[in-house]
N, C-alpha and C positions, 0 to 999 in steps of 0.2 A: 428615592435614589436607587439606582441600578445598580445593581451585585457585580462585584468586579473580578470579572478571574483571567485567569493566564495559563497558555496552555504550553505543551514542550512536547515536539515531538519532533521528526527526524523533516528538515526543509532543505537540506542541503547535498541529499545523496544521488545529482541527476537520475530520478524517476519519475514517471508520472502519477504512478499509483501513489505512492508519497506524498507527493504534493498536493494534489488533490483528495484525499484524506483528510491532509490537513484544514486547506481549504473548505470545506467537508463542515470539519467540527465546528471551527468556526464561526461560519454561515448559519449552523443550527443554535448554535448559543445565542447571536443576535437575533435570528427572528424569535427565541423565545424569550427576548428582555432584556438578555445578560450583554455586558460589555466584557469583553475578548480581546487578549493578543497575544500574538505567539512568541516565545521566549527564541530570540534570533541567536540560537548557541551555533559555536561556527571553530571548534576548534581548530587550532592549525595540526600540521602532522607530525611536527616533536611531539604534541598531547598525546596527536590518537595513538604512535607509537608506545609513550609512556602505558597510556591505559592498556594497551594490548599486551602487554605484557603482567604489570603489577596487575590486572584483572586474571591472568593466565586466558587468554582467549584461541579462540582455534585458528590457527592460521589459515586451517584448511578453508572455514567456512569463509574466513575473511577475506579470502580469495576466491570462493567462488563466488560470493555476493557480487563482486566488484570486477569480476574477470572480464565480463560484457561488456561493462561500462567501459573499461580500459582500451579491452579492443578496441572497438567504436573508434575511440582517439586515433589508436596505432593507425586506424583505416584510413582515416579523415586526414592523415597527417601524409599520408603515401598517397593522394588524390589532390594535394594542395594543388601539383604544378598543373594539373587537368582545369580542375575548376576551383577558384577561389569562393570561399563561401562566404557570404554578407553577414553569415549571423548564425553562431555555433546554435546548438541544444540546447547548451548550458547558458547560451546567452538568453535565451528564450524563460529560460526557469529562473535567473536573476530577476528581469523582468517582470515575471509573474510572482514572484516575494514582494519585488519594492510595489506593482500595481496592484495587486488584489488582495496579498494580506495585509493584517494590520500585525507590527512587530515592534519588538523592545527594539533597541540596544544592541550592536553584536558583542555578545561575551565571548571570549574565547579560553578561558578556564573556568574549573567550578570553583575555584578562589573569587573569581570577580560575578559569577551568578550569585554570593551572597548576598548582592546588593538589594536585591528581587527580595530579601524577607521581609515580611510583614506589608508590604505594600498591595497582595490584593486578599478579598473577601477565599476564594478559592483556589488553589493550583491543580491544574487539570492535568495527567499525562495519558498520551495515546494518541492516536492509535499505533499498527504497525507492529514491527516485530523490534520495538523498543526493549522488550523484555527477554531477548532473545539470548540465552546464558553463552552461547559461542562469541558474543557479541557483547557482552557484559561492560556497561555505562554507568556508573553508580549515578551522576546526574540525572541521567532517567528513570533514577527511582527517590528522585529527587534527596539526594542527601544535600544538598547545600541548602536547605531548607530548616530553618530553628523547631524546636519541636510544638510552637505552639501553631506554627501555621499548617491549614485545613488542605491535606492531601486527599485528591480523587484520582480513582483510576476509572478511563472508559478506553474499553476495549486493547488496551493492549495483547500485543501476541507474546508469549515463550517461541512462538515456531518447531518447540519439538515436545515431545511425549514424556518426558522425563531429564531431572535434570541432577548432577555426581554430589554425592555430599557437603564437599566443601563449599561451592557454590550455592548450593540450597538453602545452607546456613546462612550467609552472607545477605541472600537476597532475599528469607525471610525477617531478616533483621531492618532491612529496609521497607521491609511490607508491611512490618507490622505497627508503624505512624500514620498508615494508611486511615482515613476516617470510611474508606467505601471504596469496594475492591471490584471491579468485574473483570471479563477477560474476553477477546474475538472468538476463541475457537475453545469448545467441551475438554478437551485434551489438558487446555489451561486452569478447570477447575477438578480437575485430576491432581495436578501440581499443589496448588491452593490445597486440596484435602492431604497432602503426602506431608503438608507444611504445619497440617494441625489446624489450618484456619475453618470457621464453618463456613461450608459450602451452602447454603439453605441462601448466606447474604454474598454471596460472589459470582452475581447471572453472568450469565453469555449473553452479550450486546453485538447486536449489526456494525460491521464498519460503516464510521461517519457518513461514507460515500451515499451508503442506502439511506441513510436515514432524511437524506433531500428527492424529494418526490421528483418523476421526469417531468413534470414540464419547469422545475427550479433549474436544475441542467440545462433544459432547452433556453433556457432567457441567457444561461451561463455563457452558450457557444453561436447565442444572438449578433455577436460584427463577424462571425466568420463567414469562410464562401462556402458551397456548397459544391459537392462534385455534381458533374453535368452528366452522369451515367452510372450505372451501377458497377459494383467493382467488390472485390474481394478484398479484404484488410487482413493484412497478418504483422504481428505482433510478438517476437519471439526473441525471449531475453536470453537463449544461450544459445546455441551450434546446435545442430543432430540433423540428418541426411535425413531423417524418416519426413523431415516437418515440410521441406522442399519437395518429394514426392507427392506426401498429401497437397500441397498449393498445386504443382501442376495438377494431380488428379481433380480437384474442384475447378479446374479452371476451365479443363476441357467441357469437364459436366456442365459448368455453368454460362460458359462462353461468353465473359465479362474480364475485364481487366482488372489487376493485381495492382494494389497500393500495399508497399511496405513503411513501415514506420521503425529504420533498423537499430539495433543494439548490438548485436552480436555481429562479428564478421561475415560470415557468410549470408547477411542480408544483403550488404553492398556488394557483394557477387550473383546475387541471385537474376539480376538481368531484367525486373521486372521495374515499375515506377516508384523511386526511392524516393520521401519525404524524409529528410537528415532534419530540416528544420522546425517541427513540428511543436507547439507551443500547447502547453494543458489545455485550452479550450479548443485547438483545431483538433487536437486528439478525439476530446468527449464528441466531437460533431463525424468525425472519421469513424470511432468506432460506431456510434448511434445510428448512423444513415448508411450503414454499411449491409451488404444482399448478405455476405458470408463474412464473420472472421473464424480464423487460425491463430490460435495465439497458446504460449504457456505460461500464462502471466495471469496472476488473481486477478487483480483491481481488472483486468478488460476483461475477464469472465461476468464479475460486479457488474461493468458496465452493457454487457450483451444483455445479461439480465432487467437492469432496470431498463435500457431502451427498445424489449422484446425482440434484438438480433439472433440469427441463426447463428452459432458457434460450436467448433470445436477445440478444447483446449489438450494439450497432451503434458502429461509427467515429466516434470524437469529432475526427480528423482526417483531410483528404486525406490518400491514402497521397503525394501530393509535396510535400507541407509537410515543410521540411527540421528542424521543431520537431517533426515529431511522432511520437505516441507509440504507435504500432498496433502497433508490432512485437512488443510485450512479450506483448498478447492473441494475435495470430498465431503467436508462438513455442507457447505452452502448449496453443493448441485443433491446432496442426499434430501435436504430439506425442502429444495424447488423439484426433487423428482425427477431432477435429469442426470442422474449417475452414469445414463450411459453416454453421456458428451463427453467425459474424461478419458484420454486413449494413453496408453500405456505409451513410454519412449519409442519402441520399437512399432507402434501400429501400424496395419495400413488401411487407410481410408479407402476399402475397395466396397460399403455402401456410402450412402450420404442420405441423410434422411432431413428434413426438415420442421420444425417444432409446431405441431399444428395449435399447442392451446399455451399458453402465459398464465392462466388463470389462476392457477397451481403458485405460480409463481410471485403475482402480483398480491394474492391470497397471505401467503407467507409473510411479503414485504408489507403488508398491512398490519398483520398482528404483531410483528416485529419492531416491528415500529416506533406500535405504541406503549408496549415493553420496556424496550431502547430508553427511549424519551422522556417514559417515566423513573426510571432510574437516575439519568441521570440531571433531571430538575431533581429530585430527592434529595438526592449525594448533592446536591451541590446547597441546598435549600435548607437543609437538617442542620 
């Protein structure tokens, strides 16, 4: 009989990286045995309200996570009387919940996810920056869970380098029902040792994404169409003038046409060919078959990686903003050897060089891998 577990992590936050993570895990669980679903938590926004406070969370952060997303709307909505659209973003990520994962239930409080105990062999959370203490969810650190049932973490993120005492407290008190602990980013097992836990059992795991080889991807973005020319993809989850200079400066170099895939407002200003509607598998086939991207967005750094694209990604924060989040891109281009793709807020792209070897890279995502893999059959098998 097949090991039954169930996973929790964020399916609801219109992003792609998100969702395909999740997706991600998933996918990995089933081709190695296990039977998978993802726990469909869907709070409304009396909750998240509630939580955001009785957690004490940062408004600031919680606004800029979402500030994008927002826009986007404001934009789409002051465009309606132009062109009416067939089929939002968000309709596109609905769709890809109900077709491609497999899910409970939607819960919408952690009163009504008790219902979930004891019903599987394991409870899985991650990935993402689930763990994110600005963002503090006790659900996702599973407290509605009785304490005989078998907690696993893979790869959750904190998203920062340290985290205030009161909360640390809190969220080692949740950690430590944990049967097997790891984390996405080194920084995360900094925390883990500040918390007293040993470090020796709390590796650093691939996101889910990598841990599916490119050609599982390639069958992934198999009914999409393919563009008919080569073209520059940019991908950029906030605002900044520098990111605009850089796209025209490649474009000129490159003399191929610009697909954007927007978030932020100043995409649908930017004048060049805007995809609003873009679904997780056109995405993976946009970014993959793409001559250049531009983007400040992990998960399509992830993916320039595993589909050997040329990329530049630049800093959506100061590296001494004590919220931010550079470290997770830092860790993964230090390891693949391309530190110097990551361009500070203010860069300008006045070279462009392009990546003559992967091998470094594909090297990495190999041992990684099977690191990754083994853990978490382990953690879930022990």
């Amino acid at each position: 009989m097949k090991i039954k577990t169930c996973t929790l992590t964020w399916i609801h936050n219109g992003n792609y990286g998100t969702m395909l993570q999740a997706y991600a895990l998933q996918k990995v669980l089933e081709l190695n045995g296990y039977e998978n679903v993802i726990i469909d938590y869907k709070p409304g926004k009396l909750m998240k309200v509630i939580n955001l406070f009785t957690s004490g969370n940062s408004l600031k952060l919680f606004y800029y996570k979402f500030r994008g997303f927002l826009d986007s709307i404001e934009e789409r909505k002051s465009k309606k009387s132009e062109s009416e659209e067939a089929i939002s973003r968000n309709d596109c990520f609905d769709i890809f919940v109900r077709e491609s994962l497999k899910t409970t239930d939607v819960f919408r409080t952690p009163r009504e996810l008790k219902k979930l105990r004891g019903k599987y062999d394991a409870y899985i959370c991650g990935s993402d920056q689930i763990w994110n203490p600005g963002l503090l969810n006790p659900p996702y650190f599973f407290s509605f869970l009785s304490d005989e049932d078998k907690r696993v973490a893979y790869g959750p993120s904190f998203g920062v380098t340290s985290i205030g005492k009161k909360k640390k407290n809190r969220i080692k008190g949740y950690l430590s029902k944990f049967s097997a602990l790891s984390v996405r980013e080194p920084q995360g097992v900094g925390i883990f040792e500040d918390m007293g836990f040993d470090t020796q059992k709390t590796p650093v795991v691939l996101d889910p994404t990598m841990l599916i080889e490119k050609q599982e991807w390639q069958k992934f973005t198999q009914n999409t169409e393919a563009e008919g020319e080569p073209y520059i993809l940019c991908y950029f989850l906030h605002d900044n003038p520098t990111y605009w200079k850089a796209v025209d400066r490649l474009k000129s170099e490159l003399n191929c046409k610009v697909i954007v895939v927007p978030i932020a407002v100043d995409a649908y200003k930017s004048g060049y060919d805007i995809r609003q509607n873009t679904s997780p598998q056109q995405w993976v086939r946009l970014v993959s078959n793409a001559e250049f991207v531009l983007t400040d967005s992990y998960h399509c750094v992830l993916f320039s990686l595993i589909s050997h694209r040329n990329f530049y990604v630049f800093k959506r924060f100061e590296d001494n903003d004590p919220e931010s989040q550079n470290s997770r891109i830092d860790n993964i281009l230090d390891k693949a050897g391309l530190g110097d793709r990551f361009l500070s807020r203010s860069a300008e792209l006045s070279e462009i060089k392009a990546i003559d070897d992967f091998s470094a890279v594909d090297k990495m995502l190999e041992e990684q891998r099977a690191e990754s893999l083994s853990y978490l059959k382990n953690a879930i098998d022990l």
